[in-house]
C-alpha positions as CSV (number, residue, x, y, z in Angstrom):
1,X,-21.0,-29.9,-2.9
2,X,-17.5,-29.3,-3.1
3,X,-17.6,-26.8,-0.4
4,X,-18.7,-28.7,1.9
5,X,-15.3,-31.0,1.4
6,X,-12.9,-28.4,2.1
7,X,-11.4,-27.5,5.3
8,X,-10.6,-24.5,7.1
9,X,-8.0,-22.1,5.2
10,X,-5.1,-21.1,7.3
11,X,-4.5,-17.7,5.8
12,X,-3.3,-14.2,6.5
13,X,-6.4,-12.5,5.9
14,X,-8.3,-13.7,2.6
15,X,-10.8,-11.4,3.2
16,X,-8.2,-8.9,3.5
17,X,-6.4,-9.5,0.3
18,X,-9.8,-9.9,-2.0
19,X,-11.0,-6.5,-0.6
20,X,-8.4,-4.5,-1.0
21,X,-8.0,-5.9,-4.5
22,X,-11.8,-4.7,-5.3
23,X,-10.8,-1.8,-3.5
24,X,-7.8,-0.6,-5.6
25,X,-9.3,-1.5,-8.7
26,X,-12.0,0.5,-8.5
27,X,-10.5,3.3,-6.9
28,X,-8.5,3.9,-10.5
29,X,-11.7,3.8,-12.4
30,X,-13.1,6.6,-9.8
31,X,-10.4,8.6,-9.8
32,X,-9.1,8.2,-6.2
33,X,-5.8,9.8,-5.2
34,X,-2.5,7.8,-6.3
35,X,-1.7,7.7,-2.8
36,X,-5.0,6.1,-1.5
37,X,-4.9,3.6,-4.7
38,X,-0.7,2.3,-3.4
39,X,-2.4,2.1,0.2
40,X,-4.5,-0.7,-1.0
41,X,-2.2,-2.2,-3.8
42,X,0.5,-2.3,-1.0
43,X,-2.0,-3.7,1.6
44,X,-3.1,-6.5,-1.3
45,X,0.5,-7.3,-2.0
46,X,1.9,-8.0,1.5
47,X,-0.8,-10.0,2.7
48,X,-0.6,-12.1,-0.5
49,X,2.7,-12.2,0.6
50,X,1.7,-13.2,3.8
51,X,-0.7,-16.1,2.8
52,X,1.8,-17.7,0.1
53,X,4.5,-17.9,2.6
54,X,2.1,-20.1,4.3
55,X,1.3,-22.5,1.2
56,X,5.1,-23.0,0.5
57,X,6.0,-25.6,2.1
58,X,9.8,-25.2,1.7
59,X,11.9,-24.3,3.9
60,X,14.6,-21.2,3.3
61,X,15.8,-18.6,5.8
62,X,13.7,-15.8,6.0
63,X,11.7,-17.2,4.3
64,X,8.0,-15.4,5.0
65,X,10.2,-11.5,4.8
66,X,11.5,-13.0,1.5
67,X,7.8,-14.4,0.3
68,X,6.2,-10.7,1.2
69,X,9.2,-9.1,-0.1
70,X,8.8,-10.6,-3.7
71,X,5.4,-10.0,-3.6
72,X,5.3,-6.8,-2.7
73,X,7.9,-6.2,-5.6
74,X,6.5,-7.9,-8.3
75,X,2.8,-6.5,-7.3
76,X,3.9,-2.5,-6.8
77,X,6.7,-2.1,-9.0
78,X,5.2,-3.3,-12.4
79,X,2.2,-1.0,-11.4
80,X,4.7,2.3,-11.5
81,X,4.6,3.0,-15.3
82,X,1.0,1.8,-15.7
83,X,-0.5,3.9,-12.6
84,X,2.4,7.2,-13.1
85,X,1.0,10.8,-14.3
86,X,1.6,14.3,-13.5
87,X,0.6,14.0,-10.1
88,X,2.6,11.1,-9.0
89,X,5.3,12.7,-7.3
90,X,4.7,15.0,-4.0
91,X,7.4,17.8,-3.2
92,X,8.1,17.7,1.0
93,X,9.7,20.4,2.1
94,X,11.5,19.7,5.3
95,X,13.0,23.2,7.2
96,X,15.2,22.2,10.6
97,X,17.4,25.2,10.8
98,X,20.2,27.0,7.8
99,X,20.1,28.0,4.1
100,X,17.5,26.3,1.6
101,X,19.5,23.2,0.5
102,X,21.3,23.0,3.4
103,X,21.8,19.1,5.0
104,X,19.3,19.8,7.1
105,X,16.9,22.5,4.7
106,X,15.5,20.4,2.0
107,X,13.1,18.9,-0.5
108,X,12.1,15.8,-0.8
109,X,10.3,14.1,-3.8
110,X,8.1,11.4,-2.7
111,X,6.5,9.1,-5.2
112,X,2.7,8.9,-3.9
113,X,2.2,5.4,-5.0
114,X,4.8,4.0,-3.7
115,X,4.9,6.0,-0.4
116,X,1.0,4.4,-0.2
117,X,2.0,0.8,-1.1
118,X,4.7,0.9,1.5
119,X,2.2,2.6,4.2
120,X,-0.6,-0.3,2.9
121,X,2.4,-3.0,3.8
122,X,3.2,-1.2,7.5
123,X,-0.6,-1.3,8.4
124,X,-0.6,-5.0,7.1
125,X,1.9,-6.0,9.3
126,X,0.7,-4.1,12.6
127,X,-2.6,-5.3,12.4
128,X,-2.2,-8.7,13.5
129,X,-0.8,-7.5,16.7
130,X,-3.9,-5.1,17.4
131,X,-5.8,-7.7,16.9
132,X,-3.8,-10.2,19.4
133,X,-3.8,-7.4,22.2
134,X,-7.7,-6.6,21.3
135,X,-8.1,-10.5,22.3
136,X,-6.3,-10.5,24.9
137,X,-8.3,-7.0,26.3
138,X,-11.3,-9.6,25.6
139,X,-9.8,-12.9,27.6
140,X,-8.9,-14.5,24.6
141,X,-12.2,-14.1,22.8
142,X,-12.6,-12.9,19.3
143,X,-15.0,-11.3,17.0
144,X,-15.8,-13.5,13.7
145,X,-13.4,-11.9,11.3
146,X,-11.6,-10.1,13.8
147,X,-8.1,-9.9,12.1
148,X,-9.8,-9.2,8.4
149,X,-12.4,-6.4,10.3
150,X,-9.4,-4.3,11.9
151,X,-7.0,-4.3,8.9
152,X,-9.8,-2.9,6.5
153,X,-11.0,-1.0,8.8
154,X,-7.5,0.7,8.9
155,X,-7.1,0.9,5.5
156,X,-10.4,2.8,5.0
157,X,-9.5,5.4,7.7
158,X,-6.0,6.0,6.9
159,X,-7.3,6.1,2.6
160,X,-10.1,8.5,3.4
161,X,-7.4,10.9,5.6
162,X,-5.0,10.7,2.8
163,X,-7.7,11.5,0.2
164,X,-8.5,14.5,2.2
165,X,-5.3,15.5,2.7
């Protein structure tokens, strides 16, 4: 009975956010790479980000990059020491021209889970505009879901090709 009473959410992507929250979590109790795991803990985080900066109501400058911002933060960062092991930071080598250790002849360490949580928040972000131009491709028609459909869908692709990788 109470469902019937409530109205139409104006969220992010709710869908979004509660599956790549069952996502993540089960991806640490089946071993998935650190990098695939910060994909979907970064995706979670930014469009929790996205859907509280929505339910404020208070107004602030920059207010929705500050919103996603803090969430991000308080969602990836606590998750460091918890999620961190042996195999948490990546070695990338990156040879332009000179001597190894050169300015432009280095190596880079690259924490996976964050590197993942930060590529998780970039797809969040782009998605929305797919989905616009897809609408627009379809005369301003969408597909139930539409918005929630492309960003997982992204997620899954870009996690599989990392887990590969």
């Amino acid at each position: 009975f109470l469902f019937l009473r409530v109205g139409s959410a104006s969220a992010h992507c709710p869908l979004c956010t509660v599956g790549a929250a069952a996502v993540a979590g089960g991806a640490v109790y089946l071993g998935i790479d650190l990098i695939v795991i910060g994909l979907f803990i970064g995706a979670f985080a930014t469009s929790l980000g996205f859907w509280l900066s929505k339910i404020i109501k208070k107004k602030f400058l920059f207010k929705r990059q500050v919103i996603i911002l803090l969430s991000f933060a308080t969602t990836v960062i606590p998750l460091i020491p918890i999620l961190s092991n042996d195999h948490a930071v990546y070695p990338l080598y990156i040879s332009f021209f000179g001597d190894y250790g050169s300015l432009f002849n280095r190596t880079y360490l690259i924490d996976k889970f964050i590197f993942g949580g930060i590529l998780g928040a970039a797809i969040v972000c782009v998605t929305p505009f797919i989905s616009k131009k897809i609408t627009e491709i379809r005369s301003g028609r969408t597909l139930p879901f539409q918005g929630s459909i492309i960003t997982l869908l992204f997620l899954v692709i870009i996690g599989g090709l990392l887990q590969v990788v």
